[in-house]
mmCIF file of the N, C-alpha and C atoms, coordinates in Angstrom:
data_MODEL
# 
_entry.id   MODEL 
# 
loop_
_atom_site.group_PDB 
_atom_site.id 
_atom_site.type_symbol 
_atom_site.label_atom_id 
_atom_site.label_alt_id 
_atom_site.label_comp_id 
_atom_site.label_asym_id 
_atom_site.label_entity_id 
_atom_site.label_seq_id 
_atom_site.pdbx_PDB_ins_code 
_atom_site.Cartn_x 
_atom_site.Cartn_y 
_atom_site.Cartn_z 
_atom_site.occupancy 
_atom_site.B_iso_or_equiv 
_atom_site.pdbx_formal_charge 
_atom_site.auth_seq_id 
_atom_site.auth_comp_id 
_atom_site.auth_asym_id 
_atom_site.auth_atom_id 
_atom_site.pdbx_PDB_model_num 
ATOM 1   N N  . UNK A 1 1  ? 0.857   -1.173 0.000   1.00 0.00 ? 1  UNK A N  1 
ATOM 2   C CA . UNK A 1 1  ? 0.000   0.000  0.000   1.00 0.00 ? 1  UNK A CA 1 
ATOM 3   C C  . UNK A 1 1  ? 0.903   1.236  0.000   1.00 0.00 ? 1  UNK A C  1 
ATOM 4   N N  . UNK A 1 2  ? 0.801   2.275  -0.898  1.00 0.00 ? 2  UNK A N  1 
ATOM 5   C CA . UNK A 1 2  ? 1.472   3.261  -1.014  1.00 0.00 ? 2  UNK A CA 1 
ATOM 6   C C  . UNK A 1 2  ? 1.113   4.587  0.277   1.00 0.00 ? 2  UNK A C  1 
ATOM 7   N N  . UNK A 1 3  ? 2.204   5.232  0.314   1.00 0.00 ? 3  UNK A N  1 
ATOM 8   C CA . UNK A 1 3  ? 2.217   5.823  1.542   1.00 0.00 ? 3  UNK A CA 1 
ATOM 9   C C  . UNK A 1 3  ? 0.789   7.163  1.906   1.00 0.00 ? 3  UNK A C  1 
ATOM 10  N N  . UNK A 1 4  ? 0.660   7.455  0.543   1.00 0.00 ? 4  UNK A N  1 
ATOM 11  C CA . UNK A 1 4  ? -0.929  8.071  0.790   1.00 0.00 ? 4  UNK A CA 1 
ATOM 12  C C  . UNK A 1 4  ? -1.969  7.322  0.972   1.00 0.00 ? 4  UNK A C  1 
ATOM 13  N N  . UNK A 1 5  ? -2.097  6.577  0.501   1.00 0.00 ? 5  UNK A N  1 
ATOM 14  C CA . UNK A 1 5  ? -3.594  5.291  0.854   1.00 0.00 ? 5  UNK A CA 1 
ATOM 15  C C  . UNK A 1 5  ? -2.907  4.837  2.651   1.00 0.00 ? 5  UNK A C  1 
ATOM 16  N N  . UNK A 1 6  ? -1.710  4.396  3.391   1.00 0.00 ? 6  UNK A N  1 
ATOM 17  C CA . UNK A 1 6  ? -1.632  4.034  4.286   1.00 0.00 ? 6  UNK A CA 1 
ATOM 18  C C  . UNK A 1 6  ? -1.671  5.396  5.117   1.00 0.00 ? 6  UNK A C  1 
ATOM 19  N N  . UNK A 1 7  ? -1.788  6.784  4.513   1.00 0.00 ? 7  UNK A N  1 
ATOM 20  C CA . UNK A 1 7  ? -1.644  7.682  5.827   1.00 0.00 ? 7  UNK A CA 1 
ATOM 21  C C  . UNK A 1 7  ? -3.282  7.797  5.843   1.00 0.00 ? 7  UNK A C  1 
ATOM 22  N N  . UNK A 1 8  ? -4.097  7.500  4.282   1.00 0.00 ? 8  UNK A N  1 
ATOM 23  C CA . UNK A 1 8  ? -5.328  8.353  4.470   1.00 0.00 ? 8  UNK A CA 1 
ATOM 24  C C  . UNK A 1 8  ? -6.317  6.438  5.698   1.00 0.00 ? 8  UNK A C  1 
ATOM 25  N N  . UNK A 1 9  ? -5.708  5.116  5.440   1.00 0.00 ? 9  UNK A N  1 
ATOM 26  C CA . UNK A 1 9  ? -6.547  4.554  6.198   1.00 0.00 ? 9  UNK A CA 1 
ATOM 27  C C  . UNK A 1 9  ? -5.947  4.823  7.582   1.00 0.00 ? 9  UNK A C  1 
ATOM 28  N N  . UNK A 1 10 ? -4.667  5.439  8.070   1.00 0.00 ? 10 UNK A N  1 
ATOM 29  C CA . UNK A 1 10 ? -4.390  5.538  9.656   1.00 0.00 ? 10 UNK A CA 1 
ATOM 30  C C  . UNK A 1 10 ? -5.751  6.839  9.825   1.00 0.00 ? 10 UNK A C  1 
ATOM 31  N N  . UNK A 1 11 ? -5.792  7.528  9.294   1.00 0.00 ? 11 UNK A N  1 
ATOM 32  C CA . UNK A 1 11 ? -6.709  8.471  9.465   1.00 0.00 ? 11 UNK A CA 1 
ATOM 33  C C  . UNK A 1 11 ? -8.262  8.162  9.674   1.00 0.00 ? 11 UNK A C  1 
ATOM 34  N N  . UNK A 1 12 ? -8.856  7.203  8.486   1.00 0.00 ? 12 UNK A N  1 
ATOM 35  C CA . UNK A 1 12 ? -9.587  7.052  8.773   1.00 0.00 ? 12 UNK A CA 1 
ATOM 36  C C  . UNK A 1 12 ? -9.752  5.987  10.066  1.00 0.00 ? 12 UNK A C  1 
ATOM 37  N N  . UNK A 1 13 ? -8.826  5.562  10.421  1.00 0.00 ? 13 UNK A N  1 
ATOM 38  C CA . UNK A 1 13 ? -9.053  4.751  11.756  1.00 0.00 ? 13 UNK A CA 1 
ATOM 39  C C  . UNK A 1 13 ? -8.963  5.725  12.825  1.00 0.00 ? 13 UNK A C  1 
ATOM 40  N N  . UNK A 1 14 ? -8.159  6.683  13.082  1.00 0.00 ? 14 UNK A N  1 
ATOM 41  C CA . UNK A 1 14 ? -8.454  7.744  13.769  1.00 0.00 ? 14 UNK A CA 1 
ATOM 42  C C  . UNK A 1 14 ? -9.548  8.329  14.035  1.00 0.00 ? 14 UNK A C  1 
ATOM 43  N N  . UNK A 1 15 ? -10.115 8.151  12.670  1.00 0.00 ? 15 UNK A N  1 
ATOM 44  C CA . UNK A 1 15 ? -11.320 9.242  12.898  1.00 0.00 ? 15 UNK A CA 1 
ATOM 45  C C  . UNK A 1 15 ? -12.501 8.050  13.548  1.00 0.00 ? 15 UNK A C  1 
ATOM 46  N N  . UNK A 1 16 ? -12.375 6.907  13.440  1.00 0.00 ? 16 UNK A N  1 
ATOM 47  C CA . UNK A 1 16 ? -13.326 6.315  13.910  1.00 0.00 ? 16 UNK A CA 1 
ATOM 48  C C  . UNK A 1 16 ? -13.001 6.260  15.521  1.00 0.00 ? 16 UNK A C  1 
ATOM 49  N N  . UNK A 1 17 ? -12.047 5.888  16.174  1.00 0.00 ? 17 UNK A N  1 
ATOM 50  C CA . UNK A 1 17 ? -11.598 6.229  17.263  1.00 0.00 ? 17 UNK A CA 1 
ATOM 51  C C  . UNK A 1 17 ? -12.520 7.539  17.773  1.00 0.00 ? 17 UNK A C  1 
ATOM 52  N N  . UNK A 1 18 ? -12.588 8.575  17.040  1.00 0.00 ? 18 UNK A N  1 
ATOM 53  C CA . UNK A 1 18 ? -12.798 9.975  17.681  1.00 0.00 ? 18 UNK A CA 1 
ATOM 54  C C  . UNK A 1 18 ? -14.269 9.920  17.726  1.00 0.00 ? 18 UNK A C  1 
ATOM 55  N N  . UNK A 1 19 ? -14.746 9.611  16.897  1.00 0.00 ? 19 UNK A N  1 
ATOM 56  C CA . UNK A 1 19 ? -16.542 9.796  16.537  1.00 0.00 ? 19 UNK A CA 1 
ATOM 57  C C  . UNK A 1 19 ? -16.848 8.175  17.527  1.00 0.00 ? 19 UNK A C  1 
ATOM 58  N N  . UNK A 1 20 ? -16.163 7.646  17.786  1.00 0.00 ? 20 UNK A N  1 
ATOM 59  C CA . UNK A 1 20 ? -16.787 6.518  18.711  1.00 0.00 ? 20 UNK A CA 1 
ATOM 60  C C  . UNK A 1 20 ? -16.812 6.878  19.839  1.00 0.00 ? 20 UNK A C  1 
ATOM 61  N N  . UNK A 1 21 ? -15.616 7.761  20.331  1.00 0.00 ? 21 UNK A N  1 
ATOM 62  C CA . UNK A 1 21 ? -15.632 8.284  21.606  1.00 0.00 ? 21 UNK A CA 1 
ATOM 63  C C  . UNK A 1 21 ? -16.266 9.453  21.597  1.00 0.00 ? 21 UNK A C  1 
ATOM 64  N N  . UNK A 1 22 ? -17.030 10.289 21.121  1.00 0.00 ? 22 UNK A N  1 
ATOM 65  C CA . UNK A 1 22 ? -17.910 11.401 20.905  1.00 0.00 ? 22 UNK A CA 1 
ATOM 66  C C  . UNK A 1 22 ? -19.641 11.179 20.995  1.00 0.00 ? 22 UNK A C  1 
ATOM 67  N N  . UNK A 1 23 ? -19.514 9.959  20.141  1.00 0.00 ? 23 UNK A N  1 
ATOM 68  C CA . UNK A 1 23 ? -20.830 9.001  20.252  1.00 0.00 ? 23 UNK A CA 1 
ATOM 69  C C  . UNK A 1 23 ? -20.869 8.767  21.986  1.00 0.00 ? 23 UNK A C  1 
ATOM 70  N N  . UNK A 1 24 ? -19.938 7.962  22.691  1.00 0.00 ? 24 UNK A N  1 
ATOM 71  C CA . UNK A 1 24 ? -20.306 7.554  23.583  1.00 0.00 ? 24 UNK A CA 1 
ATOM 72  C C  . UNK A 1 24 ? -20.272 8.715  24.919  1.00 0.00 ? 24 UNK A C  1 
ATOM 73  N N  . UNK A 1 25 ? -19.486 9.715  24.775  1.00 0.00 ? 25 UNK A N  1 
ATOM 74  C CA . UNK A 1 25 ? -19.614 10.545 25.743  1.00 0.00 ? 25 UNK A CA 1 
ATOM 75  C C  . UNK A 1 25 ? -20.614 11.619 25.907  1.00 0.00 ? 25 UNK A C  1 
ATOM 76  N N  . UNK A 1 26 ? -20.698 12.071 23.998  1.00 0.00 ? 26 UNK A N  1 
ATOM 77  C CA . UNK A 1 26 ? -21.926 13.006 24.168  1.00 0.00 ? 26 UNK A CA 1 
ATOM 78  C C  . UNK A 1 26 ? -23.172 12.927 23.465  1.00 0.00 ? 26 UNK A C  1 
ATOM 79  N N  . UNK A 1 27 ? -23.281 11.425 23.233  1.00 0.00 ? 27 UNK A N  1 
ATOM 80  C CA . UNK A 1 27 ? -24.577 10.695 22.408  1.00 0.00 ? 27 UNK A CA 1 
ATOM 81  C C  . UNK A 1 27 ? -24.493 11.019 20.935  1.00 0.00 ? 27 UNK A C  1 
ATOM 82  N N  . UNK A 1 28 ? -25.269 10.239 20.230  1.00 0.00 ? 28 UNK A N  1 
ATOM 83  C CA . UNK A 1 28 ? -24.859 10.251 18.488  1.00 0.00 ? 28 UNK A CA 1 
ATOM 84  C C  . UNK A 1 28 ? -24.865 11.265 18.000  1.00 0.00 ? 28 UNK A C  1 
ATOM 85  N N  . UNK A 1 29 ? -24.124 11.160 17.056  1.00 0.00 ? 29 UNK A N  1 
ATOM 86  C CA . UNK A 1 29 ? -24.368 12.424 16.070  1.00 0.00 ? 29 UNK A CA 1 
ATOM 87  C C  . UNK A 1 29 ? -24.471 11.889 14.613  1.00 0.00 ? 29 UNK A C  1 
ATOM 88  N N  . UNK A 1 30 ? -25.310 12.081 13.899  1.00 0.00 ? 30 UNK A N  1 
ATOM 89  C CA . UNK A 1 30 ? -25.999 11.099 12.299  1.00 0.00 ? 30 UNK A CA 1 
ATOM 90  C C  . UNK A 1 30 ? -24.794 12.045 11.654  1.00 0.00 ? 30 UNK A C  1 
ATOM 91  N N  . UNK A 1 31 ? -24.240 13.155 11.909  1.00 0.00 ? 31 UNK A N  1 
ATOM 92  C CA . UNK A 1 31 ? -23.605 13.557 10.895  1.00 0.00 ? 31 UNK A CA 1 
ATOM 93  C C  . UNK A 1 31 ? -22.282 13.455 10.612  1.00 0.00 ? 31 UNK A C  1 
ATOM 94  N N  . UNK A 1 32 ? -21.600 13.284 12.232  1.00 0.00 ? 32 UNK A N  1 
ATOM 95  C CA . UNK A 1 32 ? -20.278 12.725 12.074  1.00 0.00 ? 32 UNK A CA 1 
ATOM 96  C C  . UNK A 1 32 ? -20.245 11.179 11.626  1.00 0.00 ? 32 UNK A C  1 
ATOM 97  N N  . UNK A 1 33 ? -20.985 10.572 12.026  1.00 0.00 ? 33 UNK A N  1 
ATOM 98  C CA . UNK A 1 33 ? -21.121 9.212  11.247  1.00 0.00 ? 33 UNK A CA 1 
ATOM 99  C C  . UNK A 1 33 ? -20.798 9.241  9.641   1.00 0.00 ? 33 UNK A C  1 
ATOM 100 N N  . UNK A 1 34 ? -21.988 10.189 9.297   1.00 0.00 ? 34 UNK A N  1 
ATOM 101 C CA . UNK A 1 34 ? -22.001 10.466 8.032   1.00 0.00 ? 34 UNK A CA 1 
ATOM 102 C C  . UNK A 1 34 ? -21.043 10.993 7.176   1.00 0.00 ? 34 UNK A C  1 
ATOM 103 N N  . UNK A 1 35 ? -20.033 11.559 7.719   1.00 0.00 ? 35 UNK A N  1 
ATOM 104 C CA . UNK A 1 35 ? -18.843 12.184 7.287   1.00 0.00 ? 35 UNK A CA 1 
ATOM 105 C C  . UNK A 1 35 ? -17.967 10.829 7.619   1.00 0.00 ? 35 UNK A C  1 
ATOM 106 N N  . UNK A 1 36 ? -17.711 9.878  8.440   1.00 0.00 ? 36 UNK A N  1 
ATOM 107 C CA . UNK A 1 36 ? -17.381 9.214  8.652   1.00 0.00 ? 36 UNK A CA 1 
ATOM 108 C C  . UNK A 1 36 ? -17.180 7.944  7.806   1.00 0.00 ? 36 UNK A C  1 
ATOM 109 N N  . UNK A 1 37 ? -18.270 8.056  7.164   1.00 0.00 ? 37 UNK A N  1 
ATOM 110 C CA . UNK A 1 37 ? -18.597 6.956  6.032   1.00 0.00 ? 37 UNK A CA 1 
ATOM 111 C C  . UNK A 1 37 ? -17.777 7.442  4.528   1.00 0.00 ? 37 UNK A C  1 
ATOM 112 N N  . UNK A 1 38 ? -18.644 8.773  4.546   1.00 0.00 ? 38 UNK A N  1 
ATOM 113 C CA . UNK A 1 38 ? -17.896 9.676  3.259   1.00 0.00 ? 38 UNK A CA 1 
ATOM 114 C C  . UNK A 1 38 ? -16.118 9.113  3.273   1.00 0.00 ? 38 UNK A C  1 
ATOM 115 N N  . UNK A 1 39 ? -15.468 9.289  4.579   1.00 0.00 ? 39 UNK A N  1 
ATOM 116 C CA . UNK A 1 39 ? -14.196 9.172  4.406   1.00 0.00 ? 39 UNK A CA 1 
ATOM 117 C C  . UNK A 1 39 ? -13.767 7.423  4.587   1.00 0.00 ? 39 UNK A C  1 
ATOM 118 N N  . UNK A 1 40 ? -14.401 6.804  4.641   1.00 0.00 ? 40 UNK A N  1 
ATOM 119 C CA . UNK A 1 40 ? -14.145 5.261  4.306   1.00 0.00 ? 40 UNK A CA 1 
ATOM 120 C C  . UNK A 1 40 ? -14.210 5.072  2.958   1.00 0.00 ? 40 UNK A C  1 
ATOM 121 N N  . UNK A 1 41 ? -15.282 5.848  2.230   1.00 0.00 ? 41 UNK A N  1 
ATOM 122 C CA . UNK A 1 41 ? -15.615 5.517  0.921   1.00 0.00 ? 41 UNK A CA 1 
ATOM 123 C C  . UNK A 1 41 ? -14.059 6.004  0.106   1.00 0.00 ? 41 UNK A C  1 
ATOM 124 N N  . UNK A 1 42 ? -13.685 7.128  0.875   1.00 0.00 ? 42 UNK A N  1 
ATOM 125 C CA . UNK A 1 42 ? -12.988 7.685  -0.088  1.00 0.00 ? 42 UNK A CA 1 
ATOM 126 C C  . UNK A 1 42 ? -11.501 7.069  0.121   1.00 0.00 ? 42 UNK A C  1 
ATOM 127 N N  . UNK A 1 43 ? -11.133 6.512  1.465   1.00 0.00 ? 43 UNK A N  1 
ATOM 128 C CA . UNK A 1 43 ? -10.503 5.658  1.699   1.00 0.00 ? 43 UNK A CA 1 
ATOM 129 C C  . UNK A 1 43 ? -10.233 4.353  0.980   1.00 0.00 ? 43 UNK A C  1 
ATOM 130 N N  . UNK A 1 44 ? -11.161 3.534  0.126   1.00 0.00 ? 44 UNK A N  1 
ATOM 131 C CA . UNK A 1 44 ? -11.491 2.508  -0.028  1.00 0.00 ? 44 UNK A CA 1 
ATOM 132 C C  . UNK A 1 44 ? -11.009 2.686  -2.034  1.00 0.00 ? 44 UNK A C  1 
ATOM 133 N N  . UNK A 1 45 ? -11.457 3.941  -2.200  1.00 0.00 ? 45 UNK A N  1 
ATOM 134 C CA . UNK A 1 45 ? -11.159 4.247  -3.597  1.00 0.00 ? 45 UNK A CA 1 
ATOM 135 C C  . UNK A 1 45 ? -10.359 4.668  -3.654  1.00 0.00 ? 45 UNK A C  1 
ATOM 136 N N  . UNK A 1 46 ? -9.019  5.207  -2.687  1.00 0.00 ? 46 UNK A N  1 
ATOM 137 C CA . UNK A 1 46 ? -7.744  5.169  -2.901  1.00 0.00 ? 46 UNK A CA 1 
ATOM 138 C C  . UNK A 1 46 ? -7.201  4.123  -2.689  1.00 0.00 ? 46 UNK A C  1 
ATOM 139 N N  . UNK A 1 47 ? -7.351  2.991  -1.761  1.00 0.00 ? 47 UNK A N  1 
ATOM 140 C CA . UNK A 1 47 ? -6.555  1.641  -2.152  1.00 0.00 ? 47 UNK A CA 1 
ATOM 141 C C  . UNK A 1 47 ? -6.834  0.961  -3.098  1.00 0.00 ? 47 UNK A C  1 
ATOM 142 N N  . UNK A 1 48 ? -8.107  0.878  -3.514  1.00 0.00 ? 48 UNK A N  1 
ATOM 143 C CA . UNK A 1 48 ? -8.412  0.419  -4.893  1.00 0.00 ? 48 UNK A CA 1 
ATOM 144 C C  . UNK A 1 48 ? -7.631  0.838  -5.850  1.00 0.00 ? 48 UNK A C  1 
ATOM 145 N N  . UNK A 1 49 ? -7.942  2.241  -6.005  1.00 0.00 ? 49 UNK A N  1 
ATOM 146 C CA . UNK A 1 49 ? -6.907  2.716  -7.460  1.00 0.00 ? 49 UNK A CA 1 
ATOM 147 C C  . UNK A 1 49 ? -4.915  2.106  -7.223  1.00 0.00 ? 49 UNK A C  1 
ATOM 148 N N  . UNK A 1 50 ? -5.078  2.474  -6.191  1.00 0.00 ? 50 UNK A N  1 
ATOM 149 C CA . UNK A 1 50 ? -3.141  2.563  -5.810  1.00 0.00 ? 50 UNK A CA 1 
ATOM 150 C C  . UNK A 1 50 ? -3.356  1.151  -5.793  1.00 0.00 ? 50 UNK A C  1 
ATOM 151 N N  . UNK A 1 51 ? -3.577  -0.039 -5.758  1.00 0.00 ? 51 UNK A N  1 
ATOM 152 C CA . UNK A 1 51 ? -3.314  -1.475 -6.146  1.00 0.00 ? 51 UNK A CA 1 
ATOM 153 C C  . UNK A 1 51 ? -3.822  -1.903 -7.403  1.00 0.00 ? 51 UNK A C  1 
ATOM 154 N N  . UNK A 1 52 ? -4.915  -1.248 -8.231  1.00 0.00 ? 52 UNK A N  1 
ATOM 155 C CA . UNK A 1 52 ? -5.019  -1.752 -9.657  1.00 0.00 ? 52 UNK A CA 1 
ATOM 156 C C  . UNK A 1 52 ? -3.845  -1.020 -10.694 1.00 0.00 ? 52 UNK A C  1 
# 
């Protein structure tokens, strides 16, 4: 995995870290989720491209 696809999934694991602990301290939020997803997706289509 090239070093932008491995900094953007440390990130997105970060960010799940943060919105899990945000969820649980100050109850859900549909939108950080939702941004949350956005950046998996976009996560997911940079390892895709950088390995095909």
């Amino acid at each position: 995995m090239p070093g932008t696809a491995k900094a953007l999934t440390v990130c997105t694991v970060a960010a799940l870290v943060v919105v899990t602990a945000y969820t649980v301290t100050l109850g859900g939020s549909g939108w950080l989720w939702f941004a949350w997803i956005v950046l998996v997706l976009i996560t997911v289509g940079a390892v895709a491209t950088k390995e095909s």
